[in-house]
C-alpha positions as CSV (number, residue, x, y, z in Angstrom):
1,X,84.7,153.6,45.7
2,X,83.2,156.5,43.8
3,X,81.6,156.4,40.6
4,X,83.2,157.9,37.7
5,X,81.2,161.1,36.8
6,X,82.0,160.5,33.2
7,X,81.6,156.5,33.3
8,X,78.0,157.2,35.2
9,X,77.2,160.0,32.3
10,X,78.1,157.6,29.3
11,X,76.0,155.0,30.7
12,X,72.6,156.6,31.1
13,X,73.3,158.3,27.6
14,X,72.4,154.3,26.6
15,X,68.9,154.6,27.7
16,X,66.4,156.0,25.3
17,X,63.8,158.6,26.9
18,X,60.9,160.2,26.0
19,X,61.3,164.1,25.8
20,X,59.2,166.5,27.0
21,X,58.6,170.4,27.0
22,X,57.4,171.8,30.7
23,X,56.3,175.1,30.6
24,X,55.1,177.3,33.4
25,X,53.3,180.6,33.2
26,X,53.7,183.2,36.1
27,X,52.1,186.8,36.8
28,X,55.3,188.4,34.1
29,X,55.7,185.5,31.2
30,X,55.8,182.0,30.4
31,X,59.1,179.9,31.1
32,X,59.8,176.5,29.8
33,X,62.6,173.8,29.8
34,X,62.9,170.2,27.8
35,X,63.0,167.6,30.4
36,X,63.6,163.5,29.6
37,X,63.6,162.4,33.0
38,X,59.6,162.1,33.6
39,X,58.4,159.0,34.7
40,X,54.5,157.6,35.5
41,X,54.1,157.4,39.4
42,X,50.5,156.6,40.3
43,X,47.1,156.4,38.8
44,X,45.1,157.1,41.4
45,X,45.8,160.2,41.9
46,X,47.3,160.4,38.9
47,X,51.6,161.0,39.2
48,X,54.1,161.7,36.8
49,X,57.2,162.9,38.4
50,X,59.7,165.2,36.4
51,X,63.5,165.8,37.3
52,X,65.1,169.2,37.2
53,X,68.1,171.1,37.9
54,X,67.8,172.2,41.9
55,X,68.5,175.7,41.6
56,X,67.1,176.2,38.1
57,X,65.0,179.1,37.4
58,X,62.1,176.6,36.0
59,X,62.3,175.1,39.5
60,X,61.7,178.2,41.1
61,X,59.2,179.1,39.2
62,X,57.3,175.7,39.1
63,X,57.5,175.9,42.8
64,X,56.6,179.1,43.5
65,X,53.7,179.4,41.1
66,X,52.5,175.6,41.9
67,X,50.8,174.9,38.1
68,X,53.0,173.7,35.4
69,X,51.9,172.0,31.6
70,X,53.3,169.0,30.3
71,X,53.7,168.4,26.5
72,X,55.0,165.2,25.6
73,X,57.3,166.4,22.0
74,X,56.5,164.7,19.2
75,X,59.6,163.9,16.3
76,X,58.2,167.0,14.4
77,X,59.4,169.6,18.2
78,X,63.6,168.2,18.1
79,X,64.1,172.0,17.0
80,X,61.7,173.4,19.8
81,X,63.5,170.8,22.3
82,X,66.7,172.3,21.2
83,X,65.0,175.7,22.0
84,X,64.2,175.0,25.2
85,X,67.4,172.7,26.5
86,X,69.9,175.9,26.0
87,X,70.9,178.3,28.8
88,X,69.8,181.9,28.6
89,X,66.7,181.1,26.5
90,X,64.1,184.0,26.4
91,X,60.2,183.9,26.7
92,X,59.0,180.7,26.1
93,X,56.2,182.0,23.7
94,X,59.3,183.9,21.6
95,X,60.4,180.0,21.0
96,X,57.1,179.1,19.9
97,X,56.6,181.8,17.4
98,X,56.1,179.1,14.5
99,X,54.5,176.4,16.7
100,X,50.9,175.7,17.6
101,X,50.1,175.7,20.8
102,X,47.8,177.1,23.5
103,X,46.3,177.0,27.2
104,X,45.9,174.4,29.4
105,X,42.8,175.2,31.2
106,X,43.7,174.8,34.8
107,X,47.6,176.0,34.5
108,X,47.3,178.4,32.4
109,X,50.2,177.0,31.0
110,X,51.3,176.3,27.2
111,X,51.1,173.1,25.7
112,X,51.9,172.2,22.3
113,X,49.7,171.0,19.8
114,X,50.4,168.1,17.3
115,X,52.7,166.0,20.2
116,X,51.9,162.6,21.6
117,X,50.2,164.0,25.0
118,X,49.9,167.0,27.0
119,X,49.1,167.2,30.5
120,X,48.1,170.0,33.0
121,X,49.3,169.5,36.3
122,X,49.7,171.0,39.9
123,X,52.7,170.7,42.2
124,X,51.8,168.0,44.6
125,X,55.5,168.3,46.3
126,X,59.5,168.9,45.2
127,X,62.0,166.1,46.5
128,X,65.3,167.4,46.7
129,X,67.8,164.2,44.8
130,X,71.3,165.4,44.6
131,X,71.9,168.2,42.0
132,X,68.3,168.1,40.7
133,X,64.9,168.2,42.6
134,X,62.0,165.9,41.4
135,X,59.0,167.2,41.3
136,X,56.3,165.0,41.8
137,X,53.3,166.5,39.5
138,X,49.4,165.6,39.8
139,X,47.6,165.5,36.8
140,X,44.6,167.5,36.6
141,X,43.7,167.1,33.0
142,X,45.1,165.7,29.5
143,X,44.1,168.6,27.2
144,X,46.3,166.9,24.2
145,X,46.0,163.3,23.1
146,X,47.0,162.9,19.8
147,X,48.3,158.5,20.2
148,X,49.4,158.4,16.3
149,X,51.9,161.5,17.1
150,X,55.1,159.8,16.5
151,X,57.6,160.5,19.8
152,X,60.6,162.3,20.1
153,X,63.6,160.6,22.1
154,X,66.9,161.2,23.5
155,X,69.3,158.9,22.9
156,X,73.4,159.0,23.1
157,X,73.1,162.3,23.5
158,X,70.6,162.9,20.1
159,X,67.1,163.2,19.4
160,X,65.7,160.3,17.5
161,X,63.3,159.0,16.0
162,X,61.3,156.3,17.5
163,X,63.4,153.8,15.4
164,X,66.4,155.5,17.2
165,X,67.7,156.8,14.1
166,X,68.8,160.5,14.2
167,X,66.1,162.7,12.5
168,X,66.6,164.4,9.4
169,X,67.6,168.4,9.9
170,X,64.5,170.8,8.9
C-alpha cells in the first residue's frame, strides 16, 4: 500500500535538522540554495552527502562545475536561509549584500562567516534518489570553524533555535 504523500511529509517535519547554505560559483555568477538534508558519510576520505532537487538549477550547476562550498548557518543566517530556500532567487552575492562572507580557497565558492562550520568540497559523484539527487561531496578543506556559533535548525517546518524554540524576527 502507498504511503500517504502528506502523512510521509508531516512525519519528517518531526525531525530537527541542521541547515545549511551550498553555494557554487561558475564562469557567470555564484548560485546558492539552503539545504537540511546533509549528512556525515566517511572520514577517510572525508564525506558529507547533500540532497537536492533532481532537476534543480543548483544541481546542474554543482554537477557541471564539480566544486561547491558548504556553510553550515548559524541562528544569526534564518533570514539568509529564507533568502536562499525561495524560487527565482537572484545572484547569490545580491542575498548576501549585508552578510560576511568570502572564498573558499579551492571552490572558489562563498562561505559565510560567523556560522558553526564551512566546508569546501568537490563532487565526488551524484546518486539519483527519487525526486532529488544526493550528492555525495568530498571535503577538501574546513575554511570556517567557529564551535561556539550557535546552529540554526529546521523543525515543523520553522527555523529554530537550538532549544527548538522559533527565533525571534530581526
Amino acid at each position: 500500500m502507498p504511503v500517504d504523500a502528506a502523512a510521509f511529509a508531516e512525519a519528517l517535519r518531526q525531525y530537527a535538522a541542521g541547515v545549511c547554505l551550498l553555494t557554487v560559483r561558475d564562469d557567470m555568477d555564484d548560485v546558492g540554495t539552503t539545504v537540511s538534508s546533509v549528512m556525515s558519510v566517511s572520514a577517510d576520505p572525508p564525506l558529507v552527502a547533500v540532497g537536492l532537487a533532481a532537476g534543480g538549477y543548483p544541481a546542474e550547476v554543482l554537477e557541471a562545475v564539480g566544486r561547491c562550498g558548504l556553510t553550515v548557518l548559524a541562528a544569526e543566517h534564518a533570514i539568509v536561509a529564507s533568502r536562499f530556500s525561495s524560487a527565482g532567487r537572484p545572484s547569490a552575492r545580491h542575498l548576501l549584500e549585508s552578510v560576511p562572507w568570502r572564498r573558499a580557497a579551492a571552490s572558489g565558492a562563498i562561505v559565510l562567516e560567523g556560522g558553526p562550520a564551512a566546508l569546501d568540497c568537490r563532487l565526488h559523484r551524484m546518486v539519483e534518489a527519487g525526486d532529488h539527487v544526493v550528492a555525495l561531496l568530498e571535503v577538501d578543506d574546513v575554511p570556517v570553524l567557529a564551535p561556539g556559533a550557535r546552529p540554526l535548525l529546521r523543525l515543523r517546518g520553522r527555523y529554530v533555535g537550538e532549544s527548538g524554540s522559533p527565533l525571534a524576527r530581526p
